[in-house]
ZAMARGU-4260 file (C-alpha; in steps of 0.2 Angstrom, whole numbers, plus 5000, padded with zeros to 4 digits):
<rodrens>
0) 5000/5000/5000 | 5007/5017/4996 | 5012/5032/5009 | 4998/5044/5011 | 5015/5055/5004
5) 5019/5044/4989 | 4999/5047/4984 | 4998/5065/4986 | 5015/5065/4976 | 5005/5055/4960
10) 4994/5068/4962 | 5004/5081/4961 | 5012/5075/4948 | 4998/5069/4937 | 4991/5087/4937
15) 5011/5095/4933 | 5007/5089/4916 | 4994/5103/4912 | 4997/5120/4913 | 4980/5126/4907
20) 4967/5127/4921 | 4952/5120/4912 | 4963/5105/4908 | 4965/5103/4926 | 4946/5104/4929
25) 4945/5092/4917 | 4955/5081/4927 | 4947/5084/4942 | 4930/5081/4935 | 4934/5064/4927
30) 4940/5060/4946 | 4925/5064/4951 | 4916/5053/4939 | 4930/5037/4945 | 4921/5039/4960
35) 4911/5025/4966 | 4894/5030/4968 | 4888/5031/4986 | 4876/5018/4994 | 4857/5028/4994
40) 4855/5025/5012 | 4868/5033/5016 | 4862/5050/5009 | 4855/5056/5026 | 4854/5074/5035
45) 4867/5069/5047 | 4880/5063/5033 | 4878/5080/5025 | 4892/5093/5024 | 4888/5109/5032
50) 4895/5123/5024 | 4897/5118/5008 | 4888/5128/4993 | 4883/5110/4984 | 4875/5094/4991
55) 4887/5084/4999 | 4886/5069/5009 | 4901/5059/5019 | 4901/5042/5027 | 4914/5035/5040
60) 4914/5016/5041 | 4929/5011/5054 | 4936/4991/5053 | 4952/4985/5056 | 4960/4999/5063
65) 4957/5012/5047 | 4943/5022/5042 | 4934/5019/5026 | 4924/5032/5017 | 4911/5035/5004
70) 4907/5052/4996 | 4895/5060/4985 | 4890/5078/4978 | 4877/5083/4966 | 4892/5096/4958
75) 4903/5088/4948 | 4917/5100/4952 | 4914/5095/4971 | 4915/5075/4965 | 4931/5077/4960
80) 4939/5086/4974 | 4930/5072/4987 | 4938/5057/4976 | 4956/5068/4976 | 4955/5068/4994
85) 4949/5051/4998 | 4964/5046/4988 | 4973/5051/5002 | 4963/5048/5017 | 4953/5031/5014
90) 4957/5015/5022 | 4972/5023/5033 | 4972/5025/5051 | 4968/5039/5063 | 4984/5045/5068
95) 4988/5043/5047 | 4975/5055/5046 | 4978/5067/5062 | 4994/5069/5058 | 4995/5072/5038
100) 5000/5087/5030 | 4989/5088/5016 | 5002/5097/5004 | 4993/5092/4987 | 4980/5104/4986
105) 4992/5120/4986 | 5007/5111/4976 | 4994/5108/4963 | 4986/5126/4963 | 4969/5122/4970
110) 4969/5137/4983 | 4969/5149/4971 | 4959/5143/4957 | 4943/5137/4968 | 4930/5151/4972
115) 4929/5154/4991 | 4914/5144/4996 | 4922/5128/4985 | 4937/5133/4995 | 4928/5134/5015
120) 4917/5117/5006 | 4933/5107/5004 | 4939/5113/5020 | 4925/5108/5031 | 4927/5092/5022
125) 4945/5091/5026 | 4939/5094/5043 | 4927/5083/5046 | 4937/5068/5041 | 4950/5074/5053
130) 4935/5074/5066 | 4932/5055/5063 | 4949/5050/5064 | 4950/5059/5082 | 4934/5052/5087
135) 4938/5034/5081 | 4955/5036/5090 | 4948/5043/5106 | 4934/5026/5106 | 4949/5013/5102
140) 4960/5020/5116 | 4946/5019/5133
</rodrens>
């Protein structure tokens, strides 16, 4: 299994071959449309994002010590970030996650082409990833 590191580096790198922005949205879209579709009943009110402009729903599954996720947005934009970052965070465990710098997003150039509210969306994504890991590392260690 690859580094969380050695991931965000393909990333990197797979973008570095564009220069043009709307070749990197491409990109990012076709991500999104990789992304395997979430299960229906997990689309509930309490997997939904707060703060993001889009629809977008996140479920945590922990097993084995990692943390599995699913994701889904009714922006195809939005799809694509979630499967960038579940690249890097799914199947790893908590302290994998606590303790990542998650260097792709500004290497690549994402934190200046993404309007604000796709940028705090993102963000409060990031976060509440980071939340579960926490939580799921708090529950495994009483």
């Amino acid at each position: 299994m690859q580094t969380i590191n050695e991931i965000q580096q393909q990333i990197i790198d797979e973008f570095s071959i564009y220069d043009d922005w709307m070749d990197k949205y491409a990109l990012i879209i076709e991500e999104g449309n990789a992304l395997p579709p979430m299960d229906e009943k997990y689309k509930t009110p309490e997997n939904i994002i707060q703060g993001c402009q889009s629809r977008v729903w996140l479920h945590t599954d922990y097993s084995n010590g990692r943390l599995h996720f699913q994701a889904e947005s009714d922006a195809v934009i939005v799809k694509g970030l979630l499967a960038l970052v579940l690249r890097v965070f799914n199947d790893r465990t908590p302290d994998e996650i606590i303790n990542t710098d998650l260097r792709f997003m500004k290497e690549i150039g994402l934190t200046e082409h993404l309007s604000p509210t796709r940028s705090n969306g993102l963000l409060a994504v990031i976060k509440q990833i980071r939340f579960y890991a926490i939580a799921f590392k708090a529950k495994t260690n009483v």
